[in-house]
PAZAPA-4460 file (N, C-alpha, C; in steps of 0.05 Angstrom, whole numbers, plus 32768, in hexadecimal, padded with zeros to 4 digits):
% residues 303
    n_x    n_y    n_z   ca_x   ca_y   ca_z    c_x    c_y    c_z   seq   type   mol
   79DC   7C33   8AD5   79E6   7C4E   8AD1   79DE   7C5A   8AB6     1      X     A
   79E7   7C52   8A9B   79DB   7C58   8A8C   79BC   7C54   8A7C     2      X     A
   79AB   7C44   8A95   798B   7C4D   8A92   798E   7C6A   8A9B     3      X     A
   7990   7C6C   8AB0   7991   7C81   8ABD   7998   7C97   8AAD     4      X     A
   79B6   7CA0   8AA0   79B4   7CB1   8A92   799F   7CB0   8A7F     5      X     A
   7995   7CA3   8A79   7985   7CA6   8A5D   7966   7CB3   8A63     6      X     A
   7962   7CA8   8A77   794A   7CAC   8A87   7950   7CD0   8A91     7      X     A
   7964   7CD0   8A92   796B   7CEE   8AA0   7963   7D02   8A81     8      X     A
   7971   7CFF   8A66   7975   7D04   8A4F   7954   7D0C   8A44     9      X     A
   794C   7CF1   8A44   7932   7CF5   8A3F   791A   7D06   8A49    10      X     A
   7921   7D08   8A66   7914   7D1F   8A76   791B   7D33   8A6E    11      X     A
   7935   7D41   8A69   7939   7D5B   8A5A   792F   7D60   8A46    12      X     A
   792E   7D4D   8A35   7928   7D4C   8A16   7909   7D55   8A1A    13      X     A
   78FA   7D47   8A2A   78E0   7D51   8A31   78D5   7D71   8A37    14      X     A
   78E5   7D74   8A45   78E1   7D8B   8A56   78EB   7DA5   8A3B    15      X     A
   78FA   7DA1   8A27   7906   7DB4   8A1F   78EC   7DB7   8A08    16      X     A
   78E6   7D9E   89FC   78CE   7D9D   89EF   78B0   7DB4   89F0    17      X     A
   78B0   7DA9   8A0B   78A2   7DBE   8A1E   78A7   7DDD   8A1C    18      X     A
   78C3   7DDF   8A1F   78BF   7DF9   8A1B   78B6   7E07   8A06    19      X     A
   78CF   7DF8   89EF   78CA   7E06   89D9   78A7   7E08   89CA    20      X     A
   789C   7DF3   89CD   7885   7DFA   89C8   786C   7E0A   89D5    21      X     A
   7871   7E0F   89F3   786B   7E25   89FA   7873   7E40   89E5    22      X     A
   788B   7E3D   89E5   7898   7E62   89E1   7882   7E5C   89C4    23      X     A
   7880   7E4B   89B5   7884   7E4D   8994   785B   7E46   8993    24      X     A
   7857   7E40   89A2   783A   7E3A   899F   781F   7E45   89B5    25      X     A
   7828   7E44   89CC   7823   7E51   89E2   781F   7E6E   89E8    26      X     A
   7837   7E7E   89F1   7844   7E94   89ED   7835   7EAB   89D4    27      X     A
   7824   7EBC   89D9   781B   7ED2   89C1   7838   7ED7   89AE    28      X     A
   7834   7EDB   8990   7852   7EE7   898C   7854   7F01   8990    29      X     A
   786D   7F06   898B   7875   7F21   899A   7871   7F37   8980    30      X     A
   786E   7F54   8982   786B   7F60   896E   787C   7F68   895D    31      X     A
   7872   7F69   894C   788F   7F6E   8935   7893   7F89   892F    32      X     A
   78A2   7F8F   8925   78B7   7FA4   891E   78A0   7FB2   8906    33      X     A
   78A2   7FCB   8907   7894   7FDC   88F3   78A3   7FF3   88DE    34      X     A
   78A7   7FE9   88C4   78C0   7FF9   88B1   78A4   8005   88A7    35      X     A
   78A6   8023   88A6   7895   802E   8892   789E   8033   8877    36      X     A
   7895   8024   8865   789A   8027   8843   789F   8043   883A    37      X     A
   7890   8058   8843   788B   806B   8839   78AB   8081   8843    38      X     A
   78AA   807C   885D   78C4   8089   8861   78DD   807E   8854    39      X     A
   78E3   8065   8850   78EF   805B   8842   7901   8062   882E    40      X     A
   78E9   8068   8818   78E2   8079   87FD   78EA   8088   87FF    41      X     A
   78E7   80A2   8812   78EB   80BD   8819   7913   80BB   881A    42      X     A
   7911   80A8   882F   792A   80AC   8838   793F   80A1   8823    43      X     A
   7941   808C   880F   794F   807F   8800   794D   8096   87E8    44      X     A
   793B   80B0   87E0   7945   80BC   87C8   7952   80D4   87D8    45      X     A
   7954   80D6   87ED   796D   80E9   8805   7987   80DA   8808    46      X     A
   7987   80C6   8802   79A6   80B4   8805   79AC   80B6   87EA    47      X     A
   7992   80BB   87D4   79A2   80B6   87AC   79A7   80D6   87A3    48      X     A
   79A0   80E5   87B0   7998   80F7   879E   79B8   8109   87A0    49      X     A
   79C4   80FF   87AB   79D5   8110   87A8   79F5   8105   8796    50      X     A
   79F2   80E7   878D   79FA   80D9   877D   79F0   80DD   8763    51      X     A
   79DF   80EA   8755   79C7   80EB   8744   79DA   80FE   872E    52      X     A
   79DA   80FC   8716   79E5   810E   8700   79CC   8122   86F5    53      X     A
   79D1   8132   86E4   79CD   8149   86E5   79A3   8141   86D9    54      X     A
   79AE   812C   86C9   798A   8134   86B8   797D   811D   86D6    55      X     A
   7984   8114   86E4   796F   8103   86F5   796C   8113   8711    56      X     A
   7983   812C   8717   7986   813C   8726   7962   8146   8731    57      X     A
   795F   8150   8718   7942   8169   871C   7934   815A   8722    58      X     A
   792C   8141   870E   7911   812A   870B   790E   8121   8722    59      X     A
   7927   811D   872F   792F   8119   8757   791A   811C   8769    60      X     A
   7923   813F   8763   7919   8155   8776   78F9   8159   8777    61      X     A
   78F3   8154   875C   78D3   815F   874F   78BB   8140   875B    62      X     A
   78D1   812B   8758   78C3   810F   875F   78C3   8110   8778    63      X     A
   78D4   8117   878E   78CF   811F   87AD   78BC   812C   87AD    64      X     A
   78C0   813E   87AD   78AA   814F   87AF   7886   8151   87AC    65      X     A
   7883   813A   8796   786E   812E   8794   7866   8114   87A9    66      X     A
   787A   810D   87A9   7877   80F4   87B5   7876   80FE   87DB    67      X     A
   787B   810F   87E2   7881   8117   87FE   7864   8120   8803    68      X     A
   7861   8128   87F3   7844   813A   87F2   7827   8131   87F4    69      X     A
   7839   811A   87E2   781C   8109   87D7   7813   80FB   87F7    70      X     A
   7828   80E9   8804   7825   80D7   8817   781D   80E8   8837    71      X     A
   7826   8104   8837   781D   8114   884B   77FC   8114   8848    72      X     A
   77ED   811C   8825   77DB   8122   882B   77CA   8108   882A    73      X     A
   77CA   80F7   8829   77C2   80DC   882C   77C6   80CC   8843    74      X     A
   77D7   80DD   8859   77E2   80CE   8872   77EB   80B7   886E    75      X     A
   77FF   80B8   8862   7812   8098   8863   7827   80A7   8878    76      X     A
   782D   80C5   8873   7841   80CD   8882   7836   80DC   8899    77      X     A
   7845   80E8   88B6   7839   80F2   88C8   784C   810E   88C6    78      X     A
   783C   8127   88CB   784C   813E   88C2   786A   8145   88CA    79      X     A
   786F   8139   88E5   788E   812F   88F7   789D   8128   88DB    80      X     A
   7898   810D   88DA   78A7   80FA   88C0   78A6   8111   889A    81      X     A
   788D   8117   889D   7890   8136   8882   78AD   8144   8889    82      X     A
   78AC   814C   88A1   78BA   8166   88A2   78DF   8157   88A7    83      X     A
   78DE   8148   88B8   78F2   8138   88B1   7901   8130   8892    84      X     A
   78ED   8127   8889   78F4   8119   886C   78FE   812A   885D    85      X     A
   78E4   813C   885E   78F3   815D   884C   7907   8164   8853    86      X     A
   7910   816E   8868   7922   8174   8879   793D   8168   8874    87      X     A
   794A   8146   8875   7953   813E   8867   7958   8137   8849    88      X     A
   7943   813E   883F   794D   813B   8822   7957   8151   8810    89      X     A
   7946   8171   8819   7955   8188   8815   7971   8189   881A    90      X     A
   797A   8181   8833   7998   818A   8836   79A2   816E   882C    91      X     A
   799D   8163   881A   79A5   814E   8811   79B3   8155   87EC    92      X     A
   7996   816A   87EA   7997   816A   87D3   79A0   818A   87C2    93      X     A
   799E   819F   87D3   79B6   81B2   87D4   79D1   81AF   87D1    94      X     A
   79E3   81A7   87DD   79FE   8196   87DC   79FB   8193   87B5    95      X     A
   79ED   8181   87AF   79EA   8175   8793   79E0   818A   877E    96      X     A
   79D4   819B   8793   79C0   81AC   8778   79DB   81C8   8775    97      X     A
   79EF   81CE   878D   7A06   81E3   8788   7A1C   81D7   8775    98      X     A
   7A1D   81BB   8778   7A2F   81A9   8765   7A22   81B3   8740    99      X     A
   7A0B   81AE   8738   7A07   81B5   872A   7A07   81D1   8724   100      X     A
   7A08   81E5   8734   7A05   8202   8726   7A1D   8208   8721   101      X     A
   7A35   81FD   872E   7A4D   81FE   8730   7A5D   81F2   870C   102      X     A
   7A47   81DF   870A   7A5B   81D9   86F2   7A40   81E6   86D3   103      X     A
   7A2B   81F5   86D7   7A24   8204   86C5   7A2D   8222   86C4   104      X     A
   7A3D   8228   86DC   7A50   823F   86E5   7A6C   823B   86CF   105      X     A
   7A6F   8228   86D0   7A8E   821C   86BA   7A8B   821F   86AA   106      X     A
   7A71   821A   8696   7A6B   821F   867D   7A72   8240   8672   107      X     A
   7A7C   8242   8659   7A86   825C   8647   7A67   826F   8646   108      X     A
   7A50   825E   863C   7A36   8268   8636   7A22   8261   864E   109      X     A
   7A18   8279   8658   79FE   826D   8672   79E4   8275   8665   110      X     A
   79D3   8268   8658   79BB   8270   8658   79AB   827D   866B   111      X     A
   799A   8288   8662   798D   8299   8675   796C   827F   867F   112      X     A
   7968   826E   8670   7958   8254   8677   796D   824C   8694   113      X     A
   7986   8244   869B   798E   823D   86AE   798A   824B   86C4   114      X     A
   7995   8266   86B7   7993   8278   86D8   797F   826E   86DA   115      X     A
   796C   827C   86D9   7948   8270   86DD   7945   8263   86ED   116      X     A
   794D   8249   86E3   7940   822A   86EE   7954   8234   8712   117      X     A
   796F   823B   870A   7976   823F   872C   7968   8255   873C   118      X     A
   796E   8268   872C   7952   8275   8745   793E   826D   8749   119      X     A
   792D   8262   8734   791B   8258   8744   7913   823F   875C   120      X     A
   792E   8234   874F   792C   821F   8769   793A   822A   8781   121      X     A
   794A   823C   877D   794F   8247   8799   7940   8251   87AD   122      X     A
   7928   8264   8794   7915   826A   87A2   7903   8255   87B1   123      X     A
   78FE   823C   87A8   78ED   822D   87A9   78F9   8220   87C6   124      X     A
   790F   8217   87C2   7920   820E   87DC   7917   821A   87F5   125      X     A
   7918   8234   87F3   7922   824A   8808   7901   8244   880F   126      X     A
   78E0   8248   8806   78CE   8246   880B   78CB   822F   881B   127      X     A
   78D2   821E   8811   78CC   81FB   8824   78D7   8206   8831   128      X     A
   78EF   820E   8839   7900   820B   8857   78ED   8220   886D   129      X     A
   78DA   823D   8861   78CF   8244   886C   78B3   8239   8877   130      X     A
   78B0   822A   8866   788E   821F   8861   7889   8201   886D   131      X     A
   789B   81F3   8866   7892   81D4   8872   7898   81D3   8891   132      X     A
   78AE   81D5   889F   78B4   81CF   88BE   78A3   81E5   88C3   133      X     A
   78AD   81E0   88E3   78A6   81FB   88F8   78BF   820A   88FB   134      X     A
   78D5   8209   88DF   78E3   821D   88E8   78F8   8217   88D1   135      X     A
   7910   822A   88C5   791A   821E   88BB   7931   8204   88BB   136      X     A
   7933   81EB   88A7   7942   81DB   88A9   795D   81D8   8896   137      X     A
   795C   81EB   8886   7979   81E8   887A   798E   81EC   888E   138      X     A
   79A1   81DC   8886   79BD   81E3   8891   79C8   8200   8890   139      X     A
   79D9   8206   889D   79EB   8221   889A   79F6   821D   8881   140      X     A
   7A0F   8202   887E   7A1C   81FA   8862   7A0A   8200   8846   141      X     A
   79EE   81F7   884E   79E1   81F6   8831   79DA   8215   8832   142      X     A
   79DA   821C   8843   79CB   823D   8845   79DE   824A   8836   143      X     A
   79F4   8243   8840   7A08   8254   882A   7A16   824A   8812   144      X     A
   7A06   8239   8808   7A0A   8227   87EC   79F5   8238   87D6   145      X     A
   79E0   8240   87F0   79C1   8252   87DB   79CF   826B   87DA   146      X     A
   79D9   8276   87ED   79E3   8294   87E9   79F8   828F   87D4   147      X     A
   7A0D   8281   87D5   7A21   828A   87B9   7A18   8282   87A1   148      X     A
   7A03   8274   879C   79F8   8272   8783   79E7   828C   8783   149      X     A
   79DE   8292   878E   79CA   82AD   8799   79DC   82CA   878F   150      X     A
   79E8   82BD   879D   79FF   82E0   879A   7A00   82E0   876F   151      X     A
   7A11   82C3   8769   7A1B   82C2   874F   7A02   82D0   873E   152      X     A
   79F0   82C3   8747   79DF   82CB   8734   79DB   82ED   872F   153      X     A
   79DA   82FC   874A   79D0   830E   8748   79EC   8320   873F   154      X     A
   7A07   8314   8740   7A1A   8323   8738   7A1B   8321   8721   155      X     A
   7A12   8312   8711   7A0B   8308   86F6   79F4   831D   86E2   156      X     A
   79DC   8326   86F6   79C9   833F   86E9   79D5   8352   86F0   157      X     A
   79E3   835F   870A   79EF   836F   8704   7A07   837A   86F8   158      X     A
   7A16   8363   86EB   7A2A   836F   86D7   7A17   8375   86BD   159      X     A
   7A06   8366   86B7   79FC   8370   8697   79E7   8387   86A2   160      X     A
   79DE   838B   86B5   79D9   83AC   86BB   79E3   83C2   86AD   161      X     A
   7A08   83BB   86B5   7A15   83D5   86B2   7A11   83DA   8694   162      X     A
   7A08   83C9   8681   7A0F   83D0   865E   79F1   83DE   865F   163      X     A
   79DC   83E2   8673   79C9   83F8   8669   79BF   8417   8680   164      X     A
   79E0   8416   8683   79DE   8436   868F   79F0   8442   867C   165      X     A
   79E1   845B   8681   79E9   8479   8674   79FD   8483   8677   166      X     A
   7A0D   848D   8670   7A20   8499   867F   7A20   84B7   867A   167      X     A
   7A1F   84CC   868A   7A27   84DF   8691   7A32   84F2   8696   168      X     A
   7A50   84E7   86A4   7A5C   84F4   86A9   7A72   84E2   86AD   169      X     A
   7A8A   84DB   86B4   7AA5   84D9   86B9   7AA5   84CC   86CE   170      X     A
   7A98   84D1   86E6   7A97   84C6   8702   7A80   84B2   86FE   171      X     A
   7A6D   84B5   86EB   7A62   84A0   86E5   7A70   8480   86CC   172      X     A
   7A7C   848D   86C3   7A8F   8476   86BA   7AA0   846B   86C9   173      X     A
   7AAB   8482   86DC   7AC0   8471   86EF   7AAE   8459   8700   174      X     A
   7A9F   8466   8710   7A8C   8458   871A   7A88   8431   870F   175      X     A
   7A7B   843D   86FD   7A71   841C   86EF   7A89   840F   86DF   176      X     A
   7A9B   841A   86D8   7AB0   840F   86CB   7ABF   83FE   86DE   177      X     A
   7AC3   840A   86FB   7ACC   8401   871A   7ABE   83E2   8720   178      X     A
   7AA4   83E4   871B   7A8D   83D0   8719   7A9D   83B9   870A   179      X     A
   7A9B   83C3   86F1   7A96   83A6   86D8   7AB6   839B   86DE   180      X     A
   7AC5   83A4   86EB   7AE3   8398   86E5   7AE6   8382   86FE   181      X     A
   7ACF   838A   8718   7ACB   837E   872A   7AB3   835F   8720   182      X     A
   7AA6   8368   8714   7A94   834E   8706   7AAA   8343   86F3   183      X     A
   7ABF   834C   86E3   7ACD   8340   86CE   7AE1   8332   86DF   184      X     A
   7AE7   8332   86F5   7B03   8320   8708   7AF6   8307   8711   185      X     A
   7AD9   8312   8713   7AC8   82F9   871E   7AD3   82DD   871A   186      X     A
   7AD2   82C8   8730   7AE1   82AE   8727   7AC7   8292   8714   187      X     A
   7AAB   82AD   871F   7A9A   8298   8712   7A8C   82AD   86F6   188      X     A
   7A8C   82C2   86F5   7A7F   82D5   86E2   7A99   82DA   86C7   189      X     A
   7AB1   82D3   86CD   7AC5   82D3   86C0   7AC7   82BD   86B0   190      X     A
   7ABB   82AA   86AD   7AB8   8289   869A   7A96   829C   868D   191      X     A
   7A91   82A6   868A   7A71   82A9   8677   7A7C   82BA   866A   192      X     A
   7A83   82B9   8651   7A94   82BD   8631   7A78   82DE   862D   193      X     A
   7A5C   82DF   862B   7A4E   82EB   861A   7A52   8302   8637   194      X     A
   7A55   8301   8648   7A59   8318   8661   7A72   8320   8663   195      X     A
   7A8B   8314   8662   7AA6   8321   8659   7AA3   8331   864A   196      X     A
   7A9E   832D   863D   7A9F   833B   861E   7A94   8351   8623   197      X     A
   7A75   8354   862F   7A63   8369   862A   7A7B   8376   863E   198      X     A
   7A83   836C   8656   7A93   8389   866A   7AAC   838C   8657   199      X     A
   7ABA   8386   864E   7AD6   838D   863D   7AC8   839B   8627   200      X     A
   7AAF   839F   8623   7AB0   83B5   8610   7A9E   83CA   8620   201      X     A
   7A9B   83D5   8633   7A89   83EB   8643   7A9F   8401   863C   202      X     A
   7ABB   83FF   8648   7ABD   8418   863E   7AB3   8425   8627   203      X     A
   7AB9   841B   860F   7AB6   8425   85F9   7A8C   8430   85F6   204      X     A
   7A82   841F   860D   7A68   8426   8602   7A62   843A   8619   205      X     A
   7A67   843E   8629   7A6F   8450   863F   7A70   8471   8634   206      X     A
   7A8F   846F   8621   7A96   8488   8613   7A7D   848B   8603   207      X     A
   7A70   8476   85F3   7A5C   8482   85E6   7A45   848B   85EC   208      X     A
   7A3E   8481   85FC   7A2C   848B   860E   7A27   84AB   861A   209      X     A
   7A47   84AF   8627   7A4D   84C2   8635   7A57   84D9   8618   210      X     A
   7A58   84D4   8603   7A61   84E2   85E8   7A4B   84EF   85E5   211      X     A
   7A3A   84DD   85E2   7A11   84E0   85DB   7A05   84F5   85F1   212      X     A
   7A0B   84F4   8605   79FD   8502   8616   7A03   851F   8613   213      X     A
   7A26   8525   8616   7A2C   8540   8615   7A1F   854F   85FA   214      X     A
   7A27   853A   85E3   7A23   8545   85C9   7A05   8550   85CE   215      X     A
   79F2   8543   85D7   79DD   8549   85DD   79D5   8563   85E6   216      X     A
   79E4   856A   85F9   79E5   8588   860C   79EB   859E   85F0   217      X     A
   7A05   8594   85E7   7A10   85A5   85CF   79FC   85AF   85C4   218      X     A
   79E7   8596   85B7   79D8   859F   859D   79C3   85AC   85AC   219      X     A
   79BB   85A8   85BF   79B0   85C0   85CB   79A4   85D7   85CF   220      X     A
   79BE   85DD   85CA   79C5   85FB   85CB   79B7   8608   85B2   221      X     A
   79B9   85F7   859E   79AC   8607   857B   7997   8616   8583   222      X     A
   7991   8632   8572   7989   8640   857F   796A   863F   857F   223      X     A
   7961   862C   8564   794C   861C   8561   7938   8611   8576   224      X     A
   7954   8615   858A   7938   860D   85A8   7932   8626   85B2   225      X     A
   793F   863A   85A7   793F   8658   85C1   792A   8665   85A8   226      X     A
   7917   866B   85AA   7904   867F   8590   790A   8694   85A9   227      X     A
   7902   8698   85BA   7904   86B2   85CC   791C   86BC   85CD   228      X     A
   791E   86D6   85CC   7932   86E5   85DE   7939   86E8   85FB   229      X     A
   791A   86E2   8607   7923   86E2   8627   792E   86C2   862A   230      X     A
   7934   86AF   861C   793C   869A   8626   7955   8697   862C   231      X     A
   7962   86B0   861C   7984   86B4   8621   798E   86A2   863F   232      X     A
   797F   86AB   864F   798C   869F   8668   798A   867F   866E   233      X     A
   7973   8673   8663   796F   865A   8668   798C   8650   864D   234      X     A
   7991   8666   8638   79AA   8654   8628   79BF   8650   8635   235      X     A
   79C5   8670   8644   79DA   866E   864F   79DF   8656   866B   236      X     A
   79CE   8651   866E   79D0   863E   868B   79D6   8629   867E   237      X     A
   79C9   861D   8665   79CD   8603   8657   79EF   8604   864B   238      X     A
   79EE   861B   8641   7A12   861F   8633   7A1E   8618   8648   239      X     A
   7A22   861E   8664   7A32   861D   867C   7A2F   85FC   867B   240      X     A
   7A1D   85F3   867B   7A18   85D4   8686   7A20   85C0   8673   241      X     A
   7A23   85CC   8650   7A30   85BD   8639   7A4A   85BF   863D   242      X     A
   7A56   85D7   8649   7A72   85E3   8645   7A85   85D3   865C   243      X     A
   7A76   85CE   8674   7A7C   85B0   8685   7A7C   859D   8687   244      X     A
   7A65   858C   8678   7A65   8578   866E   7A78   8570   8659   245      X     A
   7A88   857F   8647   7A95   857F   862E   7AAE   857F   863E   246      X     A
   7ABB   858F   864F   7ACE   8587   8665   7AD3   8570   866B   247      X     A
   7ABE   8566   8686   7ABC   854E   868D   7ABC   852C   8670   248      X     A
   7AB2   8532   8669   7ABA   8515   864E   7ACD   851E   8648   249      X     A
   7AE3   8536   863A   7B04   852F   8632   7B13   852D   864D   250      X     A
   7AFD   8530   8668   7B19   8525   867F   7B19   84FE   867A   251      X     A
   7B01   84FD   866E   7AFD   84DC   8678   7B0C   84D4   865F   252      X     A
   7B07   84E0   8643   7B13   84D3   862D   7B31   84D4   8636   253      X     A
   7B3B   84E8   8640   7B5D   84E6   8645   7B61   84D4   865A   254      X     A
   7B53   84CB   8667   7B58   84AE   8687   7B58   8493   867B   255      X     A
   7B6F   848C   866E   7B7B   8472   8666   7B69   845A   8676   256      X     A
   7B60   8462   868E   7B4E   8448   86A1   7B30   844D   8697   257      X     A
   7B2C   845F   8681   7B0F   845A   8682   7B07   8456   8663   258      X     A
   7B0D   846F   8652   7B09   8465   863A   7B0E   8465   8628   259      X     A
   7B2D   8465   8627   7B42   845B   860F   7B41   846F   85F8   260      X     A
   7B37   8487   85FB   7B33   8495   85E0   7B3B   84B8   85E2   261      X     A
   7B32   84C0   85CD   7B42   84DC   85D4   7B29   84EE   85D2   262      X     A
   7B3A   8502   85E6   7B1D   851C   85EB   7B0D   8524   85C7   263      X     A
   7AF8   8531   85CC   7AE8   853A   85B1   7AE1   8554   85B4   264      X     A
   7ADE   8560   8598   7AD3   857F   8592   7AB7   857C   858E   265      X     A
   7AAA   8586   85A5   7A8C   8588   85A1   7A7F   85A2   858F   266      X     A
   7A97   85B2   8583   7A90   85CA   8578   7A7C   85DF   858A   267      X     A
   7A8B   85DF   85A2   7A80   85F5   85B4   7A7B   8619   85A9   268      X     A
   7A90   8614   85A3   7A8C   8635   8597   7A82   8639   8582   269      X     A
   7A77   8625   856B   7A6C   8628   8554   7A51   8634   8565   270      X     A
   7A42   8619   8574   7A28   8623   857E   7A26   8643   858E   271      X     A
   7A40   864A   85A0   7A43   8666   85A6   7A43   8676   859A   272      X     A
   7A54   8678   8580   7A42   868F   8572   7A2D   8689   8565   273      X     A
   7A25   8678   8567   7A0A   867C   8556   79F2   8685   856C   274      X     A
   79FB   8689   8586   79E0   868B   8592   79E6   86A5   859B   275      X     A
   7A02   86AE   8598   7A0F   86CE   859E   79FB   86E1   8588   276      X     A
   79F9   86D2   8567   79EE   86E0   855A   79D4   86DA   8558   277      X     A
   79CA   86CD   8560   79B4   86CA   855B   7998   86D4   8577   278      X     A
   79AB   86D3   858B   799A   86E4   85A5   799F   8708   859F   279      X     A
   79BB   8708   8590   79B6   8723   8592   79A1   872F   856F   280      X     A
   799D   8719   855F   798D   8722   8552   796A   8725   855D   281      X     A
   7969   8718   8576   7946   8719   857C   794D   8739   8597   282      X     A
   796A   8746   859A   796A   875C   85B1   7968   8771   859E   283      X     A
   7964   878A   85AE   7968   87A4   859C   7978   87A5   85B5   284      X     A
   798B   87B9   859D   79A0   87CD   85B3   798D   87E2   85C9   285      X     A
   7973   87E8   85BF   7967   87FC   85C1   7950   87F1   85DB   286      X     A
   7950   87D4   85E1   7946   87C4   85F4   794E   87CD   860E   287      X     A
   793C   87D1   8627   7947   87DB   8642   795A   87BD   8644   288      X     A
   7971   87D1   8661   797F   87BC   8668   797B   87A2   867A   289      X     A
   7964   87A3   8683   7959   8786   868D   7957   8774   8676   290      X     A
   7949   877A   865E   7954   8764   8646   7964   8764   8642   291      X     A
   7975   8779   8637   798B   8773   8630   79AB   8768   8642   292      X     A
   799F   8764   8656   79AF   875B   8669   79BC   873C   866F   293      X     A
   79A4   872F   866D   79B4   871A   866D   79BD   870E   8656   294      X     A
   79B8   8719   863A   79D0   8718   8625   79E4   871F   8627   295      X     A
   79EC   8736   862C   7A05   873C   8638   7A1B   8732   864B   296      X     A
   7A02   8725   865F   7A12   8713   866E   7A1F   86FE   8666   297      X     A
   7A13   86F9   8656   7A1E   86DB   8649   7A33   86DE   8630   298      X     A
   7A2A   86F6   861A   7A39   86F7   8608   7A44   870F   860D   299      X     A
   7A4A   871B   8617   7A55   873B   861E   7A4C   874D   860C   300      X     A
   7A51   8767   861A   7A40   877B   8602   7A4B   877F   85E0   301      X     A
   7A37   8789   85D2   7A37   8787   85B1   7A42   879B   85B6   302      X     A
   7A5E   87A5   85A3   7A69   87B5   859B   7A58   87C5   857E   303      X     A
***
């Protein structure tokens, strides 16, 4: 009995021999598994880059970019795997790149070197997404990560706009004054210290502005611009247009919401008589009444 088993034992032992050296010597091996290095690479600075602090942030972005580029035009990569890669690592790296604008948004002082660098990478962003796929691949989320940095920025040139308009008139101060108080609530234009400031002082530069202009109309009038007598009427049209404008600024100086100060004497009537006497020194009384007419109109007849 126990030859027997053994004899049985040994026959297995044989046979299993057999196989295995078939499978292991016999048998072609089977093909192996294929990791491409290159995607790898691609894909492992899409898993860092959004862990990455602020100075290794850019060097990130600028080293992709080379590196994506490089291996497309050398065919390590196939354009599928390009557009993929890009594809993932953009919306990888948005997320990270709004984290950062967010906390140069915090800062009291924004250089105008910062804005910069984000528009232009916004711009730059927005091109790949048009340019590399067959279509665009940003997310919706990141889409609207580029627009509110997008917006900031541009609410950002247009508050320091308002410190180089003219002002005019009253409805033009209301106007932009309406503006800057809307840029000054801002939750992100309200932390930049050198743009507060410039809108908390517009009124006052507003009035001056709008002071400058009328006074302008005023001086005008000197009669130094009129050598003719037939110009009477082009004075009188200008007097009408100083004499409203000089209105309109003491409505705005008296409107506590615009510019804190009190109406002014443009010395209207100084320049009126002087142009009363001085148009009727270039008339004769003895002039038909077509000249002498529209002096009259304006200054009433010489007694």
């Amino acid at each position: 009995m126990l030859k027997a088993t053994l004899i049985v034992l040994a026959v297995v032992l044989a046979v299993s021999a057999v196989l295995v050296f078939l499978k292991t010597r016999v048998q072609p091996p089977s093909r192996l598994s294929y990791t491409n290095q290159y995607i790898d690479n691609l894909r492992h600075s899409s898993e860092q880059v959004g862990r990455m602090d602020d100075s290794n942030l850019e060097r990130e972005f600028l080293g992709f970019v080379d590196r994506i580029d490089f291996m497309k035009n050398e065919n390590l990569i196939t354009n599928e795997e390009y557009i993929g890669c890009f594809e993932e690592f953009v919306n990888a790296y948005i997320p990270a790149f709004r984290k950062w604008c967010d906390r140069q948004f915090d800062q009291p002082v924004w250089p105008n070197k910062t804005l910069q660098f984000m528009r232009t990478r916004i711009n730059e962003v927005r091109r790949y997404n048009e340019t590399v796929g067959y279509g665009p691949f940003i997310s919706d989320e990141n889409e609207a990560h580029l627009n509110e940095v997008d917006k900031i920025l541009k609410d950002y040139n247009g508050a320091w706009k308002l410190s180089k308009v003219s002002i005019r008139s009253k409805e033009d101060s209301r106007k932009n004054l309406a503006k800057a108080r809307q840029y000054r609530q801002d939750a992100y234009l309200s932390k930049c210290t050198a743009l507060t400031k410039m809108l908390d002082n517009l009124p006052s530069r507003y009035q001056k502005s709008h002071y400058e202009y009328v006074n302008s109309l005023v001086k005008g009038l000197d009669m130094a611009h009129y050598p003719s007598a037939t110009q009477v009427t082009e004075w009188a049209t200008n007097y009408k247009k100083a004499k409203a404008a000089i209105a309109d600024y003491n409505s705005a100086a008296e409107d506590r919401n615009l510019y804190h100060t009190s109406s002014s004497d443009f010395n209207l009537n100084t320049y009126y008589q002087r142009a009363k006497e001085g148009f009727w020194n270039k008339i004769s009384p003895w002039d038909p009444y077509e000249v002498r007419s529209p002096y009259e109109q304006t200054f009433g007849v010489r007694l």
